[in-house]
ChimeraX commands (.cxc) that place a marker at each C-alpha (Angstrom):
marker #1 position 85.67,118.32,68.55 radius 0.5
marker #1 position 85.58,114.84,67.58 radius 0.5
marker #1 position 89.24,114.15,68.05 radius 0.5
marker #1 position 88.75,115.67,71.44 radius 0.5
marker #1 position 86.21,113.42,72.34 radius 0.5
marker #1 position 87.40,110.11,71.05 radius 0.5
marker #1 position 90.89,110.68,71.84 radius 0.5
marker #1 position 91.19,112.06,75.14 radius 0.5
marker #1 position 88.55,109.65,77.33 radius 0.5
marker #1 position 90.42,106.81,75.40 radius 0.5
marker #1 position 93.84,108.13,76.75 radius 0.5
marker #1 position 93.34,109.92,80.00 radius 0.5
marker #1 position 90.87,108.27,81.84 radius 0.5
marker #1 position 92.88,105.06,81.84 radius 0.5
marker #1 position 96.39,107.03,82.65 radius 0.5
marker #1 position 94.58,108.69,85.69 radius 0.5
marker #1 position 93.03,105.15,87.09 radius 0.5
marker #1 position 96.59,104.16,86.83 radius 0.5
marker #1 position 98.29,106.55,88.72 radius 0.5
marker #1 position 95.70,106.56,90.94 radius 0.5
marker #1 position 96.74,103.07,91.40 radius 0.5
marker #1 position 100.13,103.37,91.67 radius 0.5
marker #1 position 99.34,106.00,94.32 radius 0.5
marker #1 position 97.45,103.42,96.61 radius 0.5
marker #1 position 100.12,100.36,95.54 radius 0.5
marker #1 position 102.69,102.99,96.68 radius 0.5
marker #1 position 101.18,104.37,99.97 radius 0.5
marker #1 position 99.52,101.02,100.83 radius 0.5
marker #1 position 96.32,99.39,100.73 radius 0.5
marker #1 position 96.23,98.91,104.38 radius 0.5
marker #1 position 97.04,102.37,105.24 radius 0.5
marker #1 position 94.13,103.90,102.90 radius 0.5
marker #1 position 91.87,101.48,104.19 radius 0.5
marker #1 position 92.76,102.65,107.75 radius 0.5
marker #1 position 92.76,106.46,106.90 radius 0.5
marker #1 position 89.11,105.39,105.17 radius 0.5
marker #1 position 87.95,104.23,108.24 radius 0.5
marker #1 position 88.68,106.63,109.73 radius 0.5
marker #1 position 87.04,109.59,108.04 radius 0.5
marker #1 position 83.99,107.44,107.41 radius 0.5
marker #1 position 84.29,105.90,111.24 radius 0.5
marker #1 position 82.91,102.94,109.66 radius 0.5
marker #1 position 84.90,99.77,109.35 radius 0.5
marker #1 position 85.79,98.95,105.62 radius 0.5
marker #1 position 85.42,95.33,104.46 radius 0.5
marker #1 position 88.31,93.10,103.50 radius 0.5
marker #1 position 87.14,93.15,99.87 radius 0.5
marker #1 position 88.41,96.27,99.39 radius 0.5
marker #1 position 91.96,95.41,99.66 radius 0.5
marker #1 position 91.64,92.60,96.97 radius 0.5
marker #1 position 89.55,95.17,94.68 radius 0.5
marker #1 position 92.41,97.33,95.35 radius 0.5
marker #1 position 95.49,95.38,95.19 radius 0.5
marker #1 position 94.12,92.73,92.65 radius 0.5
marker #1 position 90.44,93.46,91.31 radius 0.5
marker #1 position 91.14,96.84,89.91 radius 0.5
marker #1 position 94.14,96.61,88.06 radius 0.5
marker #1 position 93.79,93.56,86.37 radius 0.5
marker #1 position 89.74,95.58,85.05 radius 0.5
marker #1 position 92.01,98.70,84.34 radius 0.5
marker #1 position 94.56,97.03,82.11 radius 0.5
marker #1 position 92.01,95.20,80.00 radius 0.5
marker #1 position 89.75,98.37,79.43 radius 0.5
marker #1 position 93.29,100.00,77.96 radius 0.5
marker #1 position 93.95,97.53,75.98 radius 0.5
marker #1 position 90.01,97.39,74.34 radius 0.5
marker #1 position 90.02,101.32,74.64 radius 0.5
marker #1 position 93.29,102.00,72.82 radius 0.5
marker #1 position 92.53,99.63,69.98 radius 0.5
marker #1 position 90.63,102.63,68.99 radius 0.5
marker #1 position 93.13,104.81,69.10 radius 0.5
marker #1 position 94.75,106.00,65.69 radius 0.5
marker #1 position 95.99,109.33,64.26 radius 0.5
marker #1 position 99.32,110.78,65.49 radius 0.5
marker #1 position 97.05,114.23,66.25 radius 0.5
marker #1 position 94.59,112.22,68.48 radius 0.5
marker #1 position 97.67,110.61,70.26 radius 0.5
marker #1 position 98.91,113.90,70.85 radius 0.5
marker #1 position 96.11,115.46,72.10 radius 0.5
marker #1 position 95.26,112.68,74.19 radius 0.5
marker #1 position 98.97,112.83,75.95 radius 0.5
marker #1 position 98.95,116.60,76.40 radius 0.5
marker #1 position 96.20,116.71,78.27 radius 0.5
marker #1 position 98.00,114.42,80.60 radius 0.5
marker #1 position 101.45,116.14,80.40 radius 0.5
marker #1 position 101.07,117.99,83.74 radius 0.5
marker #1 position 100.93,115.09,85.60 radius 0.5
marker #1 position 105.50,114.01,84.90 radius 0.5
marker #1 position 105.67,117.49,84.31 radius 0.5
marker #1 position 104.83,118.39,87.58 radius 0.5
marker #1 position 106.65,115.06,89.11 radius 0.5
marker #1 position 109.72,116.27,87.11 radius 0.5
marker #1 position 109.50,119.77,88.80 radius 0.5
marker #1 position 108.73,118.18,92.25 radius 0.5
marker #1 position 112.28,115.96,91.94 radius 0.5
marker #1 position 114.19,118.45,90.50 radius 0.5
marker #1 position 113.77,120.86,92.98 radius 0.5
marker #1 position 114.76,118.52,96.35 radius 0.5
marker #1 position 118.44,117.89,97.12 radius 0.5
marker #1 position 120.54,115.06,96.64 radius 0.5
marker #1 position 121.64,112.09,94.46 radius 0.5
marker #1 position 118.20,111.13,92.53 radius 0.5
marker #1 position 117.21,107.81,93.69 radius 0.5
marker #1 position 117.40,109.97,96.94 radius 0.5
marker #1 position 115.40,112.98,95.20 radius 0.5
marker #1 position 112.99,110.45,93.72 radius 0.5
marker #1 position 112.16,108.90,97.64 radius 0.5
marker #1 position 111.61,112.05,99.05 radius 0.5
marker #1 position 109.11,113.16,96.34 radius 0.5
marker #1 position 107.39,110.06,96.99 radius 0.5
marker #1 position 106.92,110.53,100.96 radius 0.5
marker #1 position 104.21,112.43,102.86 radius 0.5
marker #1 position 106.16,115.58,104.78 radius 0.5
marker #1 position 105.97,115.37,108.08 radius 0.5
marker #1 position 102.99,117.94,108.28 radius 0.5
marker #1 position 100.86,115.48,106.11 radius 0.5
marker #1 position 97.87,114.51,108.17 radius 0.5
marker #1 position 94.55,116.36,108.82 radius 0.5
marker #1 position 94.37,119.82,109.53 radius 0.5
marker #1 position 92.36,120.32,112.49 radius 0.5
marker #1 position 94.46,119.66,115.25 radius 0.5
marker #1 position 92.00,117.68,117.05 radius 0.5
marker #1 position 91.08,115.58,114.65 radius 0.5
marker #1 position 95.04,115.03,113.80 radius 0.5
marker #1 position 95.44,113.91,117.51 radius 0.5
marker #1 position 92.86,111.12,116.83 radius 0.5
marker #1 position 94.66,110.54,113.68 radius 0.5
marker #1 position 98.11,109.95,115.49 radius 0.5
marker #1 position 96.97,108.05,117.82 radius 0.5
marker #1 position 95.28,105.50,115.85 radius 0.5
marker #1 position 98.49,105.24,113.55 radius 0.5
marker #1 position 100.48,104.78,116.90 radius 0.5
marker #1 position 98.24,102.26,118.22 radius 0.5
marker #1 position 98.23,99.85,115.33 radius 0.5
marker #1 position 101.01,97.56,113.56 radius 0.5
marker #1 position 102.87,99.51,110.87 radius 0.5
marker #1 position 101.72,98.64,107.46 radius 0.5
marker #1 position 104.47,96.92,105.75 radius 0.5
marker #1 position 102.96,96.53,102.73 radius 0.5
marker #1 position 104.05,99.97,100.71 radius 0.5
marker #1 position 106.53,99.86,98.38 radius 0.5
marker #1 position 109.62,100.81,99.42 radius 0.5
marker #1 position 111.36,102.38,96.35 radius 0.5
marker #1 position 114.97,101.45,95.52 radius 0.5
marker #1 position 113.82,98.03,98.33 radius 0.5
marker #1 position 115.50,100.34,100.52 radius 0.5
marker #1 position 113.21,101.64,103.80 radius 0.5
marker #1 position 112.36,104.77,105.55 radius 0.5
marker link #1:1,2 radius 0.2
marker link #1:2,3 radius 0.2
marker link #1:3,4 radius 0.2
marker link #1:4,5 radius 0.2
marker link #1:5,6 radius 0.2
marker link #1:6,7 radius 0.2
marker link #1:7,8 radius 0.2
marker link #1:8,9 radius 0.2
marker link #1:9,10 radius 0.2
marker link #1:10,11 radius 0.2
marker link #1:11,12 radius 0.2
marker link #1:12,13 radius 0.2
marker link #1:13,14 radius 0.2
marker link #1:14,15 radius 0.2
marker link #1:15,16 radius 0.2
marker link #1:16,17 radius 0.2
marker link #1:17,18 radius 0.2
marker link #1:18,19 radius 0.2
marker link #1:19,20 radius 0.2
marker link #1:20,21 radius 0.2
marker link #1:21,22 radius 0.2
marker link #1:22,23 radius 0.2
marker link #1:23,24 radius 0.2
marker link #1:24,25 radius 0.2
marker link #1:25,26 radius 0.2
marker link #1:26,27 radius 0.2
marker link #1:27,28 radius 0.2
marker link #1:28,29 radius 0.2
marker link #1:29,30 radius 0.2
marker link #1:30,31 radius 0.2
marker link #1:31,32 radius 0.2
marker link #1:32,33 radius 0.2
marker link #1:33,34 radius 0.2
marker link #1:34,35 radius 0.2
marker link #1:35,36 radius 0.2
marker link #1:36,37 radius 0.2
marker link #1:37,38 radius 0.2
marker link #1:38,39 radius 0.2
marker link #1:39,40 radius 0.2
marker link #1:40,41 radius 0.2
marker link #1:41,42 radius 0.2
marker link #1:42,43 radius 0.2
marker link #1:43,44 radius 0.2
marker link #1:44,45 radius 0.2
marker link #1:45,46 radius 0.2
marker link #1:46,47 radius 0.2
marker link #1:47,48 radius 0.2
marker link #1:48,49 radius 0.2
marker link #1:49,50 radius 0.2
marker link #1:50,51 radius 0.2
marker link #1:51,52 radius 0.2
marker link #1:52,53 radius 0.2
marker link #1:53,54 radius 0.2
marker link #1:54,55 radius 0.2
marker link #1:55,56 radius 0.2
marker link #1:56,57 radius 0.2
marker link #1:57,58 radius 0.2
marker link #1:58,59 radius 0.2
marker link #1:59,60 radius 0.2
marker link #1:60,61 radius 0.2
marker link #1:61,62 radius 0.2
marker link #1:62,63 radius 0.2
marker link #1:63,64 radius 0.2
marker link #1:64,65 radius 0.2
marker link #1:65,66 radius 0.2
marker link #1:66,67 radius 0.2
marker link #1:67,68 radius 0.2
marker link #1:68,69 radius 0.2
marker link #1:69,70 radius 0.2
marker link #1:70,71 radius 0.2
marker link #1:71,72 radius 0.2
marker link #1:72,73 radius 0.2
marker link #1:73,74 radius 0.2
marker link #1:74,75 radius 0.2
marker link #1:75,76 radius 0.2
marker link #1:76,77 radius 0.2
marker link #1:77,78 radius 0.2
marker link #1:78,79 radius 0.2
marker link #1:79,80 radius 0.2
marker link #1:80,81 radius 0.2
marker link #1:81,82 radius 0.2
marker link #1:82,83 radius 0.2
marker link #1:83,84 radius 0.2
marker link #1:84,85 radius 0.2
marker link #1:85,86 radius 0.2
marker link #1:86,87 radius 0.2
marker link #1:87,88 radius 0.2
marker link #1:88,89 radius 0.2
marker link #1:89,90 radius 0.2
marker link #1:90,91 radius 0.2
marker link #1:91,92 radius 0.2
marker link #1:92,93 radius 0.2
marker link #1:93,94 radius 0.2
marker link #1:94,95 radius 0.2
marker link #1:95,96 radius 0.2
marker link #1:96,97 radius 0.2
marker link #1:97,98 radius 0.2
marker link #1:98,99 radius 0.2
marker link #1:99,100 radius 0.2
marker link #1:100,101 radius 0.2
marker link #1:101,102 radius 0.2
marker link #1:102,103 radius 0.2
marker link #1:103,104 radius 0.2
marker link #1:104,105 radius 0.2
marker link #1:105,106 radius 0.2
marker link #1:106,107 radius 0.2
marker link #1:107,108 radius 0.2
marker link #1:108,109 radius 0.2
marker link #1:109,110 radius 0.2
marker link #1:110,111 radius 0.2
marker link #1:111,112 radius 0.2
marker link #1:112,113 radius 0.2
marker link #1:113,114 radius 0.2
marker link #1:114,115 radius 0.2
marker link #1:115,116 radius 0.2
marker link #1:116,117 radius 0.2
marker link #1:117,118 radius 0.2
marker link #1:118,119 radius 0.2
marker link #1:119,120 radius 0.2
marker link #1:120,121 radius 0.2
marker link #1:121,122 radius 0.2
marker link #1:122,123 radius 0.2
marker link #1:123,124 radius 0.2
marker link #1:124,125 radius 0.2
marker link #1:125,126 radius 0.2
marker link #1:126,127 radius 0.2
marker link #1:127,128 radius 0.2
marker link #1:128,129 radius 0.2
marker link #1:129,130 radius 0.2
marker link #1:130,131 radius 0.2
marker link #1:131,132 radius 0.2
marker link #1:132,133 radius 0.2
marker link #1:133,134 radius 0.2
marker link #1:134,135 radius 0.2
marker link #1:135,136 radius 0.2
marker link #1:136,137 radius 0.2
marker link #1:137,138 radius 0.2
marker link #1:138,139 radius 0.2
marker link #1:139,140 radius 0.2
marker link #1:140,141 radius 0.2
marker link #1:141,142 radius 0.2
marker link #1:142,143 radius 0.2
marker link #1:143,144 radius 0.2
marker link #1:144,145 radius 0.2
marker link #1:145,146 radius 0.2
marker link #1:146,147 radius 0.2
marker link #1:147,148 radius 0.2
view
């Protein structure tokens, strides 16, 4: 139980912050902070894009680095990245299964579908309409530098 314990908070915790990360980095900073405000209907400060885009993983990389210090032992290692396995195992399935060259495959995986949105159609109306109404966010990365 010990090699549970030590190994996997050391490991996954920081693998999940980053693709967490690289989720906002990819979809945009802007654009969560705009779909934030909008569930909340409360306007979010400008401090959260610099915690976001800056703040955060700059903290994140330097609690990996003084976490996995810790880290020894080929079984805790393993253990650690199993429990994280599902995450490119499921990425793997997800651009496998699309069509296409796969820098193509890769895109697609990485875009919302064009049903992505909230579910109650009201409240998707609203949505749409605010998204209309403002400038595009130009700040997600485009993968490949090539755009939608």
């Amino acid at each position: 139980m010990n090699l549970l314990d030590s190994h996997i908070a050391i490991v996954c915790v920081p693998v999940v912050c980053a693709l967490e990360l690289g989720a906002v980095h990819m979809y945009g900073a802007a654009r969560l902070r705009r779909d934030v405000q909008f569930m909340t209907r409360r306007p979010l400060r400008a401090s959260w894009l610099l915690l976001w885009r800056y703040a955060v993983p700059v903290v994140l990389l330097v609690i990996t680095v003084y976490a996995l210090r810790e880290a020894a032992g080929p079984w805790g290692w393993f253990v650690a990245l199993v429990s994280v396995a599902c995450v490119p195992v499921h990425a793997a399935r997800e651009i496998y299964g699309r069509k296409g060259p796969l820098m193509q495959r890769i895109r697609d995986s990485c875009r919302p579908s064009p049903e992505w949105g909230p579910a109650d159609p009201l409240i998707r109306q609203s949505w749409k309409e605010l998204c209309a109404n403002q400038a595009p966010c130009e700040e997600a990365v485009p993968l490949n530098k090539i755009t939608n």
